[in-house]
N, C-alpha and C positions, 0 to 999 in steps of 0.2 A: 464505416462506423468504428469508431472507438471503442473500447471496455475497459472501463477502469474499473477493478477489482479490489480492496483496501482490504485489507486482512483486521481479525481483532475477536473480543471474546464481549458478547453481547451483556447488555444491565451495568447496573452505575457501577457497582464493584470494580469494573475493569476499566473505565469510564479514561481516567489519565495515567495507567500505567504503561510500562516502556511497551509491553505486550498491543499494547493497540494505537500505533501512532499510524496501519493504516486506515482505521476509521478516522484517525485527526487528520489526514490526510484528507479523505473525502469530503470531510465538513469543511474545510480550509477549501477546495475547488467549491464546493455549496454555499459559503461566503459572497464567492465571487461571481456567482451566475445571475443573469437578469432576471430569469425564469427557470422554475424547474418542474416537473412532473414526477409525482412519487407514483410508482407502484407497489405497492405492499402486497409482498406473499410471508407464508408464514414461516419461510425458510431462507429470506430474503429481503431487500427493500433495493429495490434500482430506481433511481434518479435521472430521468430527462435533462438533461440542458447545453444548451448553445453555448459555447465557448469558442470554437472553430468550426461551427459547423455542427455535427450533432454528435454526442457523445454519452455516453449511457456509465453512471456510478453504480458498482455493485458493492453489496454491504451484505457478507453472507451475515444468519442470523443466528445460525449455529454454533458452538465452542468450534477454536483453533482448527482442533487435530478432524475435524470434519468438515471446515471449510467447502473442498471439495463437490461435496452432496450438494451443498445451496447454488454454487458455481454454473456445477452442470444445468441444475435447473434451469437457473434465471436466463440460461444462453439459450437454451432449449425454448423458454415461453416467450425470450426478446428474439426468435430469430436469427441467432449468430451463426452466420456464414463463413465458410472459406474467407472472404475477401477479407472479411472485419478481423481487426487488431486486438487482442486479451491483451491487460497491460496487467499485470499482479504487483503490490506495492504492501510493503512490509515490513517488520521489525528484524535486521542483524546483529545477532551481537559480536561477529566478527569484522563490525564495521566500525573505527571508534565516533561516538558521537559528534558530532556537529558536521558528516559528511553522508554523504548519497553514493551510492554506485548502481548505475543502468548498465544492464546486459541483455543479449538475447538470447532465451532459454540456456540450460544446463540445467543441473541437480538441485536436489532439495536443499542441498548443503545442513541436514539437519534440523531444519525446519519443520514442524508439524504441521501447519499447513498447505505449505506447498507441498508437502509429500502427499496430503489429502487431494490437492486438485492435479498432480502428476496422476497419480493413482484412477482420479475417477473420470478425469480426460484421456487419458491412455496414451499423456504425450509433455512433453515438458518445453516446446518448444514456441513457448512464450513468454512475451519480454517483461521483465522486471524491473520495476524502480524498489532498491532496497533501502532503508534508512538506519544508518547506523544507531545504535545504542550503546555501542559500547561493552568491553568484557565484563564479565563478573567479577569481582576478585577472587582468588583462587580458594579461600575458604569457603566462599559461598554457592548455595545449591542455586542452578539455575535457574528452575523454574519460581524459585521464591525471588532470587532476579528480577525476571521480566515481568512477574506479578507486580512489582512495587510500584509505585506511585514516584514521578520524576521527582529529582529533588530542585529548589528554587530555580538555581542556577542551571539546571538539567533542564529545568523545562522552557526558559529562557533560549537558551539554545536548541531546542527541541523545535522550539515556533518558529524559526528563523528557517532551519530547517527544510520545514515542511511549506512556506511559503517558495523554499528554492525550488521544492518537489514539484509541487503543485505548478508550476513557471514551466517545467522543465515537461510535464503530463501537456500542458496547452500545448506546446513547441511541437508535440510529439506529433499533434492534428497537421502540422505541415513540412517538419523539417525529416529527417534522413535521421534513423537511429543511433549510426554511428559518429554522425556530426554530436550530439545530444550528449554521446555517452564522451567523446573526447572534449566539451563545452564541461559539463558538470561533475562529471567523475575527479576532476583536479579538484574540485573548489572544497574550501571546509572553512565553517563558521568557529568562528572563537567568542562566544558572548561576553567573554570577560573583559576582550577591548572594545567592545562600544561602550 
């Protein structure tokens, strides 16, 4: 079984800012599913569906920096095993926008999510699809950053994006991680020439 994890900060507020492209993430695979099964907890929402086979979206329901807490839950109530795959998928901003980078486990790199589910799993040794957003410019505070809402052209590029993400999460149901990360780790969208 798969786990896709999407990171983001719950209520419309946060709804299209850079902070939560991996819940646009989720809904982008929830687009594309024939079927799906919600489970609603109150610290969570996981989604059933067939893509390759069976595959479980996790949506913690928690702000960012506690991510973790809902994590653990939803693995705990869904059953997650040794065998099954955590995939955590997320906003960088040392990644510039319009590209992806997948890896398997390392650090938080800064992030307060991930730091939340390294933390409350007791291990950092699952695989990540990250999504770039791009730096802040140097006068500006980060987190009023990744709070913001994409700009046109931002989000343009942001949807492209997250369609490659999403391509690359399916792939993951059959192909070899490092095949994945050497296919999509090159690639970067430029929305200005289409």
């Amino acid at each position: 079984m798969l786990f896709l994890a999407g990171l983001g900060n719950p209520g419309p507020r946060y709804a299209k800012t850079r902070h939560n492209v991996g819940f646009l993430f989720l809904d982008e695979l929830l687009s594309r599913a024939t079927h799906s099964k919600l489970l609603k907890k109150k610290r969570y929402h996981a989604y059933r569906v067939d893509h390759c086979g069976s595959m479980v979206l996790l949506k913690p329901l928690l702000f960012m920096n506690l991510s973790g807490i809902a994590i653990k839950e939803a693995l705990k109530d869904l059953g997650f095993s040794d065998q099954d795959r955590l995939v955590v998928v997320y906003d960088d901003v040392w990644i510039p926008l319009g590209r992806i980078r997948i890896r398997d486990g390392g650090s938080d790199g800064g992030h307060k999510g991930v730091r939340s589910i390294i933390g409350e799993l007791g291990r950092s040794d699952f695989a990540r699809i990250r999504i770039g957003i791009g730096p802040a410019a140097p006068e500006r505070e980060l987190t009023d950053y990744v709070l913001e809402d994409f700009s046109n052209q931002e989000q343009k590029t942001i949807d492209e994006v997250i369609k490659i993400a999403a391509d690359a999460a399916i792939e993951l149901c059959s192909s070899d991680l490092n095949r994945l990360m050497s296919r999509y780790n090159s690639m970067e969208v430029n929305s200005e020439n289409k």
